[in-house]
C-alpha positions in Angstrom: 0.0 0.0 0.0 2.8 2.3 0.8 4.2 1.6 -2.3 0.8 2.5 -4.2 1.1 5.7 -2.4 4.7 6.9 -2.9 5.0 6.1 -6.1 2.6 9.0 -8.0 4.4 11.7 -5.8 7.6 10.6 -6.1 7.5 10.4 -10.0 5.7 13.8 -9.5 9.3 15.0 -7.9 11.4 13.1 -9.7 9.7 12.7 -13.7 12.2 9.4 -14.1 13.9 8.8 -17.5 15.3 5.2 -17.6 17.1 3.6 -20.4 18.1 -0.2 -20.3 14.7 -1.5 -18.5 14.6 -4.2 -20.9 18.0 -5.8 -19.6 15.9 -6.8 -16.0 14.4 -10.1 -16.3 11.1 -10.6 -16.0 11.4 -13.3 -13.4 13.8 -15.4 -11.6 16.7 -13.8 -9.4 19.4 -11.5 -10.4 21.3 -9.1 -8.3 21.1 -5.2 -9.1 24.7 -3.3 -8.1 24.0 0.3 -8.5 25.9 3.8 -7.4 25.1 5.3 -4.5 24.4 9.3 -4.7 22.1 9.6 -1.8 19.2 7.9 0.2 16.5 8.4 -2.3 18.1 5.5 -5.0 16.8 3.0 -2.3 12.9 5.0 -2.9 13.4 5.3 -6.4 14.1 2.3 -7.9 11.9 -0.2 -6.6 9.4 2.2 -7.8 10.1 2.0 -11.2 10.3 -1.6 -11.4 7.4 -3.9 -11.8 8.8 -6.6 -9.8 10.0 -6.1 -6.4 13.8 -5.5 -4.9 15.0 -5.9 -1.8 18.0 -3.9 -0.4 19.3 -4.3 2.7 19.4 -1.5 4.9 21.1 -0.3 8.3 18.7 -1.4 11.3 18.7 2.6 12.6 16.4 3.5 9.9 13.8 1.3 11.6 13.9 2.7 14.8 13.8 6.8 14.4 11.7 8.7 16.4 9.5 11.9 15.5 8.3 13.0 12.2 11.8 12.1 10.3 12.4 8.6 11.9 8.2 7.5 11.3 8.8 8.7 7.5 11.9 6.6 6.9 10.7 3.5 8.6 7.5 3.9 6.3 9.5 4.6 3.3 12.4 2.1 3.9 9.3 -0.5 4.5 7.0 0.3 1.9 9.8 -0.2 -0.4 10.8 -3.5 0.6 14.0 -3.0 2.6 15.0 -5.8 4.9 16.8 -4.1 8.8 20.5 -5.5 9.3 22.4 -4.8 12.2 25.5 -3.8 10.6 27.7 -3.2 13.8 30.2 -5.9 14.8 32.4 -8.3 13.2 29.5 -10.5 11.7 27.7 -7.8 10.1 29.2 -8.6 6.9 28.0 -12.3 6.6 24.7 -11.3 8.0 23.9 -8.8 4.5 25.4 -11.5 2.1 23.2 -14.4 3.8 20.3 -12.3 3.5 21.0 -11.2 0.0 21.6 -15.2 -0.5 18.0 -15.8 0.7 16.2 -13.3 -1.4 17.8 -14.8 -4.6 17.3 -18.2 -3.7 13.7 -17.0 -3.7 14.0 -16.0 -7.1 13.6 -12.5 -6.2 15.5 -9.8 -7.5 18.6 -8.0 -5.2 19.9 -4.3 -4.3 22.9 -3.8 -3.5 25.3 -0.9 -3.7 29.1 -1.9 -3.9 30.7 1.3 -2.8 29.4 0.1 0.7 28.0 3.7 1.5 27.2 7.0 -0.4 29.0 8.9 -2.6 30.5 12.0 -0.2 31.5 14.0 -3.5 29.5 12.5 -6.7 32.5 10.3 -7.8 32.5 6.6 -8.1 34.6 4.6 -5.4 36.1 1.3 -5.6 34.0 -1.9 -4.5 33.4 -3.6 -1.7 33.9 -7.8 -2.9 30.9 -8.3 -1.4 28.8 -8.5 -4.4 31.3 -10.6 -5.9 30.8 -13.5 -3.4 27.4 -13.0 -3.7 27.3 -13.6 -7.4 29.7 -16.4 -7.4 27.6 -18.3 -4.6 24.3 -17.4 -5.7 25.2 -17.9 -9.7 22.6 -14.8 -10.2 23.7 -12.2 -13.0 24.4 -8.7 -11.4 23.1 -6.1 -13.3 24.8 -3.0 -13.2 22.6 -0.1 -12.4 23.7 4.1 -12.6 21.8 6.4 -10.6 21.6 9.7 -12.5 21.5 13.2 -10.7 20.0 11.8 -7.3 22.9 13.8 -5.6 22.0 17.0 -7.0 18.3 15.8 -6.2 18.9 15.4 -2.7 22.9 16.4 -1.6 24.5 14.9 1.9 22.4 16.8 5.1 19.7 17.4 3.0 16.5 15.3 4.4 14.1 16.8 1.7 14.9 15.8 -2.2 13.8 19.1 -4.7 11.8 18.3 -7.2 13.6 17.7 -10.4 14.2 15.0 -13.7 16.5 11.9 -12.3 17.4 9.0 -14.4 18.1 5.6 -14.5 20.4 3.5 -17.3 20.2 0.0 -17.0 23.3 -2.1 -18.1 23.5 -5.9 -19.6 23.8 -8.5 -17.2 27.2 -9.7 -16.4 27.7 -13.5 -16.1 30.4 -14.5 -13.4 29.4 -18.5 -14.1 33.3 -19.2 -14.9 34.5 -18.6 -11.9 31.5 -20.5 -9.7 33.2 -22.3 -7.5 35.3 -19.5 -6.3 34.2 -17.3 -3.7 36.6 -18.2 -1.6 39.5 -16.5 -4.0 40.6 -12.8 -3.1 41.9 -12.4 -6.1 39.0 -13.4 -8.2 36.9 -11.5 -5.8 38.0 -8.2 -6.7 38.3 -8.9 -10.3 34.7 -9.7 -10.5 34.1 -6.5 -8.0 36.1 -4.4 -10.3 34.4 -5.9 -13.5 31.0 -4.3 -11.7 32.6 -1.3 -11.0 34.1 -0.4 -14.5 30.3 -1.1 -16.3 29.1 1.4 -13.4 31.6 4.2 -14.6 30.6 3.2 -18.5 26.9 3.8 -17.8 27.1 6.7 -15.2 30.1 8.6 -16.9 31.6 9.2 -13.1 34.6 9.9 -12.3 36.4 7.0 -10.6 38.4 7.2 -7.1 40.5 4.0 -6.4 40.2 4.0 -2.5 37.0 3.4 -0.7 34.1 5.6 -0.2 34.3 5.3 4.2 37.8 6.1 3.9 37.3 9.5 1.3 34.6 10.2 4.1 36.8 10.2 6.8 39.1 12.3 4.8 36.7 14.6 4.0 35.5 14.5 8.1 39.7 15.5 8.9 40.0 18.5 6.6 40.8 17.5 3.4 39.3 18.7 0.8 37.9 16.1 -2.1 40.7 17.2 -4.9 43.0 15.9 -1.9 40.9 13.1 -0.9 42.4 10.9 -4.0 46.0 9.7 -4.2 48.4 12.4 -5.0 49.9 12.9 -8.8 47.6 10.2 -10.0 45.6 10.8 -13.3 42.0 9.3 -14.3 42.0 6.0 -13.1 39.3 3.3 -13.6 38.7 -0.1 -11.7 41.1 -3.1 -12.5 43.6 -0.5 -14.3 41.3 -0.9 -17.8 41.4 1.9 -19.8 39.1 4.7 -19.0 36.2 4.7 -20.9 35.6 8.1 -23.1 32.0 8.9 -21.7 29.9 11.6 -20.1 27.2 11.7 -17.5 23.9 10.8 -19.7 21.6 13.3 -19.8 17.4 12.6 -21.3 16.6 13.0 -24.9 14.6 15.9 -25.6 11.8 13.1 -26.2 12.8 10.8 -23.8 9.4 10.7 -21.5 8.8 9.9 -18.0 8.4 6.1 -17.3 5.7 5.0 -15.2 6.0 3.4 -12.1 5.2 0.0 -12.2 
């Protein structure tokens, strides 16, 4: 029901444009590995989809208090959002066996790689997270780019403005030839950085080769985000592959809003 009701006003806000919608299956389980520009993707993309998504999410959005906490429960509900305790040393095995669970289901997976939100608008390198969970699910990952949510809704702001966002849907991305091997590092992040480099081909970021908590607590000491990257280093992109020659897409001058589903 809360779904029902969010939707109209948040494609209202938002007017989505989404390219790629024809690369999510219909049915059976698949894990989607999007950016992460600020707390509206988890709102906004199960709302476009016609089949439901679960993320995971952190267990304080559950429990607010007052006007802000009741909305985010509601929301983070209403969308499908499963509560993990992400503190301690087991936190991390907790998300990847409920991710495990969803797709066993045959349902359909969120998950953002970078572990945490953009703090600047560039792409950060992945967590291997989603690499184990495609190698021991044998789901496809399906890379998702978030378009323009950050400028929708920056950090400390806890009301979006209303304005176009989009959505581009990449081609699924079969890790089948490794199955098997989860338990190797080394193929771990190759698979993580295979994710990361379709991200920064769809979403035209920029690419920062450290990890998003740590350009965060950078940030938090003083630095500022030119200084937050390594020193006398160029454009980088995951896995040291070329860098791919694109922008951040922008809609068509016909490219219409797309319902919610």
């Amino acid at each position: 029901m809360k779904r029902v009701l969010a939707g109209p006003l948040l494609r209202g806000m938002f007017r989505p444009w989404v390219r790629g919608m024809e690369n999510i299956p219909t049915e059976g389980a698949a894990i989607l590995a999007s950016n992460h520009l600020a707390v509206i993707d988890s709102f906004v993309l199960p709302l476009i989809l016609s089949r439901k998504i679960r993320f995971i999410g952190k267990a304080e959005y559950f429990t607010g208090t007052g006007i802000k906490g009741r909305l985010t429960s509601g929301f983070m509900r209403g969308v499908g959002t499963i509560p993990v305790d992400r503190g301690g040393g087991k936190a991390s095995e907790g998300a990847l066996r409920t991710g495990l669970a969803v797709l066993e289901a045959g349902d359909l997976f969120g998950i953002y790689p970078e572990g945490t939100r953009s703090p600047d608008g560039r792409l950060y390198r992945g967590k291997t997270g989603v690499a184990r969970l495609a190698l021991e699910s044998g789901a496809p990952v399906i890379p998702v780019a978030m378009i323009g949510t950050d400028v929708a809704q920056p950090i400390g702001t806890v009301m979006p403005k209303p304005m176009r966002i989009g959505i581009v849907v990449g081609a699924p991305l079969d890790f089948s030839r490794y199955k098997g091997m989860e338990n190797d590092r080394f193929i771990l992040r190759s698979v993580t950085d295979e994710i990361m480099y379709a991200l920064m081909s769809l979403s035209g970021q920029e690419y920062v080769d450290i990890y998003a908590a740590t350009a965060k607590a950078r940030i938090a000491a003083g630095h500022t985000p030119d200084e937050v990257a390594p020193v006398d280093v160029g454009p980088t992109a995951p896995g040291g592959r070329p860098v791919p020659s694109v922008q951040v897409p922008v809609p068509a001058e016909d490219e219409g809003e797309t319902p919610v589903g």
